[in-house]
C-alpha positions in Angstrom: 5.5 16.0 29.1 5.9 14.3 32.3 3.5 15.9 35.2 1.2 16.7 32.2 -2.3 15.5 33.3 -4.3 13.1 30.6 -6.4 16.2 30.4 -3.6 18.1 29.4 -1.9 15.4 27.4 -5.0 14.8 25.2 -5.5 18.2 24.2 -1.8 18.5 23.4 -2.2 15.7 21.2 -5.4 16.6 19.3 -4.1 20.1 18.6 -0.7 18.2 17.2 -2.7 16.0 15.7 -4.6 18.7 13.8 -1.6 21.0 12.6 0.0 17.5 11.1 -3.5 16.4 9.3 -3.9 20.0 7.7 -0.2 19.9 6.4 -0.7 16.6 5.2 -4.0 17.5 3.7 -2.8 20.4 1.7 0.4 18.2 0.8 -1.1 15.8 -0.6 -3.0 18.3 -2.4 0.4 19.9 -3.8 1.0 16.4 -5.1 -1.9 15.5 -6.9 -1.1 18.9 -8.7 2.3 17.6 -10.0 1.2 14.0 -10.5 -1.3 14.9 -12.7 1.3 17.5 -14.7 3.8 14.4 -14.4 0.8 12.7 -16.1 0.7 14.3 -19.1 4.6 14.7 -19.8 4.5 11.0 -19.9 1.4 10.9 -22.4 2.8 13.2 -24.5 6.4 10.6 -24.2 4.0 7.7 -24.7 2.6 9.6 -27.6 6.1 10.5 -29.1 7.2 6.5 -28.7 4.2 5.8 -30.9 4.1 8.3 -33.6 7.8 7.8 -34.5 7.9 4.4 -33.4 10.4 3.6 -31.1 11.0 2.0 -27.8 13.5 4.9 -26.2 15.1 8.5 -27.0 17.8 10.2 -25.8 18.2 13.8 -26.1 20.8 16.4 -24.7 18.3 16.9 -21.4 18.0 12.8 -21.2 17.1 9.2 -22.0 13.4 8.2 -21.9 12.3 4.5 -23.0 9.1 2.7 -22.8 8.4 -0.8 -21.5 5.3 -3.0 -21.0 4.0 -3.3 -18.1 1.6 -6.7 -17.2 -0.6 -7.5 -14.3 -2.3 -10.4 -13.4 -4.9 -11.8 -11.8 -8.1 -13.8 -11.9 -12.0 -14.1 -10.8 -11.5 -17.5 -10.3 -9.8 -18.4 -7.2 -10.6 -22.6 -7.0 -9.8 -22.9 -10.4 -6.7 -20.9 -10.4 -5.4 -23.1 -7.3 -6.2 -26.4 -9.2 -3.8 -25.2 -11.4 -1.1 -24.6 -9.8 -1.0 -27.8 -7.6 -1.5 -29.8 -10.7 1.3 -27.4 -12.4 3.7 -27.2 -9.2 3.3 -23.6 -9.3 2.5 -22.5 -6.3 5.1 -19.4 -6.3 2.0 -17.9 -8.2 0.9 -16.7 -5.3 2.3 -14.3 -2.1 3.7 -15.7 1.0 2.0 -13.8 3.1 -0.8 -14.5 6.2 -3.7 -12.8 6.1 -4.0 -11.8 9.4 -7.7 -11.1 10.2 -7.8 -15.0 9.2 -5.8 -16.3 11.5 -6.7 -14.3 14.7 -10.2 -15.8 14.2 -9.1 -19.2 13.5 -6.9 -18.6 16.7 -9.3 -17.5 19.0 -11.8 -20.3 17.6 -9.2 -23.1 18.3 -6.8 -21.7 20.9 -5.5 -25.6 21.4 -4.2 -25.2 17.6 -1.3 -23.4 17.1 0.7 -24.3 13.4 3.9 -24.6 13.6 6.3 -22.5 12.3 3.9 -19.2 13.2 4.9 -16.7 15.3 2.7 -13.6 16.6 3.2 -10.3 18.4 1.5 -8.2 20.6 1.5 -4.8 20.6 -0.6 -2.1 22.9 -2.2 0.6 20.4 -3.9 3.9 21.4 -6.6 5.5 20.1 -7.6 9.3 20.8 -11.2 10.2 19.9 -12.9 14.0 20.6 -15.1 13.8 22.8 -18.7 14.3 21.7 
């Protein structure tokens, strides 16, 4: 694509951009389609587990079992953290930096930096229409 104008370039990529967001569009369409079939197989399994009372078959075609399945969480945040200081159970939650968070406390205190973090910078584009 070299000697391409930005001009050029921009159309190029809006035009690519369009093909990929139709396919993708009717894709996921296709998928929803079997999800939902996939959906009431499992039901109808779910069902079978219940009526007869059992936690897996097998069959000629293949084995299907049930499990439970147990998420967690809480509206109380403070609380929650309370208790797992005073618990030593601070696994409870994700390592993980939430990164909005810390580019504001960043930019707030730029003589601050905690160690141990590390950051990257990355250029991004962004190719609007024009209007």
């Amino acid at each position: 694509m070299e000697g391409l104008s930005p001009d050029k370039l921009i159309k190029v990529y809006l035009k690519i951009k369009e093909s990929r967001d139709a396919l993708k569009k009717k894709f996921d369409e296709d998928v929803a389609k079997f999800d939902e079939q996939l959906k009431t197989v499992k039901e109808a399994l779910l069902d079978h587990c219940r009526e007869h009372n059992v936690e897996s078959v097998k069959t000629p075609e293949g084995l299907f079992y049930r499990s439970v399945k147990r998420n967690y969480w809480t509206d109380d945040w403070e609380s929650l953290k309370e208790f797992a200081k005073e618990n030593d159970c601070l696994d409870f939650f994700v390592k993980r930096l939430n990164q909005e968070n810390v580019k504001t406390f960043l930019e707030e205190n730029p003589d601050k930096l905690p160690k141990g973090l590390n950051a990257r910078s990355e250029y991004t584009l962004t190719v609007r229409r024009p209007k």
